[in-house]
C-alpha positions as CSV (number, residue, x, y, z in Angstrom):
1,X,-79.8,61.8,-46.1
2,X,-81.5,64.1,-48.6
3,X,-83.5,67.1,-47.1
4,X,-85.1,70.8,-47.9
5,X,-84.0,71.4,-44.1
6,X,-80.4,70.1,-43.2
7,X,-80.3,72.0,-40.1
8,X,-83.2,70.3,-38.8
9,X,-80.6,66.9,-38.4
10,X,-77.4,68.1,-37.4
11,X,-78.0,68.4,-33.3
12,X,-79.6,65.2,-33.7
13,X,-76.8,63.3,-34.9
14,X,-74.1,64.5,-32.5
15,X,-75.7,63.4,-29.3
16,X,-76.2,60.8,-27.5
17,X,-75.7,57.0,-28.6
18,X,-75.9,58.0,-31.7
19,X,-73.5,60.8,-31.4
20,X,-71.1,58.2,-30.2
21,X,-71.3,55.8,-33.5
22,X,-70.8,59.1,-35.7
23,X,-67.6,60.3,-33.3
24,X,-66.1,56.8,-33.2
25,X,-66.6,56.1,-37.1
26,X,-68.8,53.3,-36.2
27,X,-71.4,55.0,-38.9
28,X,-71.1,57.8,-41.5
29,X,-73.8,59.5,-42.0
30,X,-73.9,62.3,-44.8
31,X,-76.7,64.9,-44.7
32,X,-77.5,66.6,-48.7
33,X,-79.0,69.7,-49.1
34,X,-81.9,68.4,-51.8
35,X,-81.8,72.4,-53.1
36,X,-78.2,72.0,-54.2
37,X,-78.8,70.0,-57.6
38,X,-81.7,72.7,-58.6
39,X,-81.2,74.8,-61.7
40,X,-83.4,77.5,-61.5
41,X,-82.0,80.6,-59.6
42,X,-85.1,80.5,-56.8
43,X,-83.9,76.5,-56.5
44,X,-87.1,75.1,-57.0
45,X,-87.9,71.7,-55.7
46,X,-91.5,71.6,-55.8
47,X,-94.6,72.2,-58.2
48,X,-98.3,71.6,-58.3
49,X,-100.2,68.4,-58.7
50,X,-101.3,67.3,-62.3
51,X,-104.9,66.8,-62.1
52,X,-105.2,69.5,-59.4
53,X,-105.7,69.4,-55.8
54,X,-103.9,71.1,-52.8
55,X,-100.4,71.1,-51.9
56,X,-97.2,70.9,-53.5
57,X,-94.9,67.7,-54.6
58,X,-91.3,66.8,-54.6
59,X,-89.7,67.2,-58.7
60,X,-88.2,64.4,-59.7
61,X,-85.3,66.5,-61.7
62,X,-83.1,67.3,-58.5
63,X,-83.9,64.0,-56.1
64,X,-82.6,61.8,-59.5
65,X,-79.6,64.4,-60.3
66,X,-78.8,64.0,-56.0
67,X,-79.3,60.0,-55.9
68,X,-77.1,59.5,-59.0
69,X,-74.8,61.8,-58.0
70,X,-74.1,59.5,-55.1
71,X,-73.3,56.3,-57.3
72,X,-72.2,53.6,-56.5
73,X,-72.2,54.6,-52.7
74,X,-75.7,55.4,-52.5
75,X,-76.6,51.9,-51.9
76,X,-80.4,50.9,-51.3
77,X,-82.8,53.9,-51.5
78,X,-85.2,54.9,-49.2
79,X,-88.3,56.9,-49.6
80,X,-89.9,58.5,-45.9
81,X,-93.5,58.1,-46.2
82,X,-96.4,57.9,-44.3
83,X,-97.7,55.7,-47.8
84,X,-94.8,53.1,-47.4
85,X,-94.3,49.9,-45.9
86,X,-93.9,50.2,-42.3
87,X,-90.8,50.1,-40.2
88,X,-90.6,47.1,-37.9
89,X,-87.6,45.3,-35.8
90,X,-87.7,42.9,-38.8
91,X,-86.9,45.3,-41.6
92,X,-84.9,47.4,-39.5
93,X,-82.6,44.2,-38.9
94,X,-82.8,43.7,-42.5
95,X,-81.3,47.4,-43.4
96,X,-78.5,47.1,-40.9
97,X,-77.3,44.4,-43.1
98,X,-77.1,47.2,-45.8
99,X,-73.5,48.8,-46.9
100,X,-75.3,51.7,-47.7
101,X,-78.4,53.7,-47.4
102,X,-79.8,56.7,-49.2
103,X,-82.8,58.2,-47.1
104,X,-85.2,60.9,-49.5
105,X,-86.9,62.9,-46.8
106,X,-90.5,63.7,-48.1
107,X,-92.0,66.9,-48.1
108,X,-95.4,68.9,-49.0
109,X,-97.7,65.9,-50.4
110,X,-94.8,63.6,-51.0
111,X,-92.8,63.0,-53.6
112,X,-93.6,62.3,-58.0
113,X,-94.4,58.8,-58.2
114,X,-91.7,58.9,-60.4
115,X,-88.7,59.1,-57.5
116,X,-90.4,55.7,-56.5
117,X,-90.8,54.0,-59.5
118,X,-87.6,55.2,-61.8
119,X,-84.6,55.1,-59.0
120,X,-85.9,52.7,-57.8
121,X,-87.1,54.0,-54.0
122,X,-88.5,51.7,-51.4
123,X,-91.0,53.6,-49.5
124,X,-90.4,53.5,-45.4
125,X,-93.4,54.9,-43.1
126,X,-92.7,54.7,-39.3
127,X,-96.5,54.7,-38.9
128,X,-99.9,55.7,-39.7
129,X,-100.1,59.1,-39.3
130,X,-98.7,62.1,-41.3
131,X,-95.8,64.4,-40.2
132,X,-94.9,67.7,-41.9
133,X,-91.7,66.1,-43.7
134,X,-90.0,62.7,-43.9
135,X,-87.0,64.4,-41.7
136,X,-87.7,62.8,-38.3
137,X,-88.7,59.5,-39.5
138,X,-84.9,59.5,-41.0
139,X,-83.6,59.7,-37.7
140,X,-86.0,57.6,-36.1
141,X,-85.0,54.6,-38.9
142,X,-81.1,55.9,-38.5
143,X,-81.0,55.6,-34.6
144,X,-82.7,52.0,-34.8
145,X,-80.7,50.7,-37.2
146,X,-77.2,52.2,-36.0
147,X,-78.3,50.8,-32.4
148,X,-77.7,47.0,-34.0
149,X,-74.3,47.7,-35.7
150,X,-71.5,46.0,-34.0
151,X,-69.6,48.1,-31.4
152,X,-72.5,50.7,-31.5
153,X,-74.0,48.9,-28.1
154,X,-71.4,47.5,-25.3
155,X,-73.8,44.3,-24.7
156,X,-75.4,42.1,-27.6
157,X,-77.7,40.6,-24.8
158,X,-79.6,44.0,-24.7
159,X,-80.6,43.4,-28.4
160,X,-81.8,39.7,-27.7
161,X,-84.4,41.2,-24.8
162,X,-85.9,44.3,-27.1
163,X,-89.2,44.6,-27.1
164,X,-90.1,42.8,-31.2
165,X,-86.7,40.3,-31.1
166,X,-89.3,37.7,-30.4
167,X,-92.0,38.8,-33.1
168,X,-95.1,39.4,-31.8
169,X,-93.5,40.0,-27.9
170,X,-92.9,43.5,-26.3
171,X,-90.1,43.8,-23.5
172,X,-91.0,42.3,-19.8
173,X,-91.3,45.1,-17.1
174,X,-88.0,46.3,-15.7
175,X,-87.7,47.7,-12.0
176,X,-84.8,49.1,-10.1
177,X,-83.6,50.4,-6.9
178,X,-85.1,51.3,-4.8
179,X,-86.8,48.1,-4.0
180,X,-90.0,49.9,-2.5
181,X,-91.2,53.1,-3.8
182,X,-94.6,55.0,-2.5
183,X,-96.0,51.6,-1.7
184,X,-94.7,49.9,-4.7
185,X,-92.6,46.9,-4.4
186,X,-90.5,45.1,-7.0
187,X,-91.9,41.5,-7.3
188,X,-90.1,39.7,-4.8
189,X,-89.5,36.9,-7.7
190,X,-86.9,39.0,-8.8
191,X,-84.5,39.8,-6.0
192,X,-84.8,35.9,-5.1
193,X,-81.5,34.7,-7.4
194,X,-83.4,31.7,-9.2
195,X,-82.7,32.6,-12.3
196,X,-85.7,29.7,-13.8
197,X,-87.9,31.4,-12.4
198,X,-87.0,35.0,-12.8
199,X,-87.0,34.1,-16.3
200,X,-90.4,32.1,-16.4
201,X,-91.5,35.5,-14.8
202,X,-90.3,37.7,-17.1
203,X,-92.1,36.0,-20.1
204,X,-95.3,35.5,-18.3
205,X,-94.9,39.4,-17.8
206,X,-94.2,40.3,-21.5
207,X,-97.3,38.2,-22.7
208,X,-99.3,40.1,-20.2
209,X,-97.8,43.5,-21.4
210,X,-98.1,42.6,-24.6
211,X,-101.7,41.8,-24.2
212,X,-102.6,45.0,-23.0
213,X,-100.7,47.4,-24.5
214,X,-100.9,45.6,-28.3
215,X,-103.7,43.2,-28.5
216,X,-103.1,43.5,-32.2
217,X,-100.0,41.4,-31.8
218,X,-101.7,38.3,-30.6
């Protein structure tokens, strides 16, 4: 990962699951301090727009002199953008095939078209709205990918029932103990042990789900 604000990541990536796959080795995850291949003494990595307008962009002197410095490990190059091709279960599966990846977190009004077009960087939004920097779509993209890495989760099963591992289907409902809570009961289907028709249940249930919460998926 390269960032303006390594700090921001640190507590992040030693907790929880994640925290886990970085203590066991399971992933390595390097964070890069985007200021450290600047040249000027203030250690510059932004300027104004040609053609005018507000805001600041990302040079492309110190993100080329950071991704190259990382050859050959830096692997496929990843742009954080609210303008880039947005982060589904499909192309998350496809990066965890990846050996390595090299995340650019954006920053200000994004980076100089040149980052994109001259590393080559593939730009990665995790949806359509705009953050303040490219920092926690990184960990969002790092935690979903890590999650399918073998030994990263006890169970492959729990992959197979994730909401988007059937495209266009979200996860049925889940329920637990107690079996009755403020005058809500768990469907009596599923403390019946037939397993058919628990399962004919849970997919009638993830259809409904899924056409109420994201019609846009039908």
């Amino acid at each position: 990962m390269i960032t303006i604000f390594p700090g921001l990541l640190a507590p992040f990536l030693a907790e929880s699951l994640l925290g886990k796959a970085v203590a066991a080795g399971l992933v390595d995850v390097r964070v890069h301090d985007l200021r450290d291949w600047t040249s000027d003494p203030h250690r510059s990595v932004d300027d104004a727009s040609y053609g005018g307008g507000p805001g600041m962009v990302l040079k492309p002197e110190p993100l080329f002199a950071a991704v190259e410095s990382l050859d050959p490990d830096r692997g496929r190059v990843l742009a954080l953008s609210p303008a880039g091709r947005r982060l589904d279960q499909q192309l998350v599966v496809e990066l965890a095939s990846e050996t390595h990846l090299t995340l650019l977190c954006g920053r200000y009004e994004g980076f100089d078209e040149r980052v994109i077009d001259g590393l080559p960087a593939d730009e990665v939004s995790i949806g359509d709205y705009v953050l303040a920097g490219g920092e926690l779509p990184a960990l969002v993209l790092i935690e979903a990918v890590t999650r399918l890495l073998p030994g990263v989760i006890g169970s492959d099963e729990s992959h197979a029932q994730d909401s988007f591992s059937e495209p266009g289907l979200l996860d049925h409902p889940h329920f637990t103990r107690p079996q009755e809570f403020r005058g809500m009961r768990v469907p009596d289907v599923l403390t019946s042990g037939d397993h058919a028709a628990i399962e004919a249940w849970r997919l009638e249930a993830a259809r409904a789900k899924t056409r109420r919460n994201r019609p846009d998926l039908g």
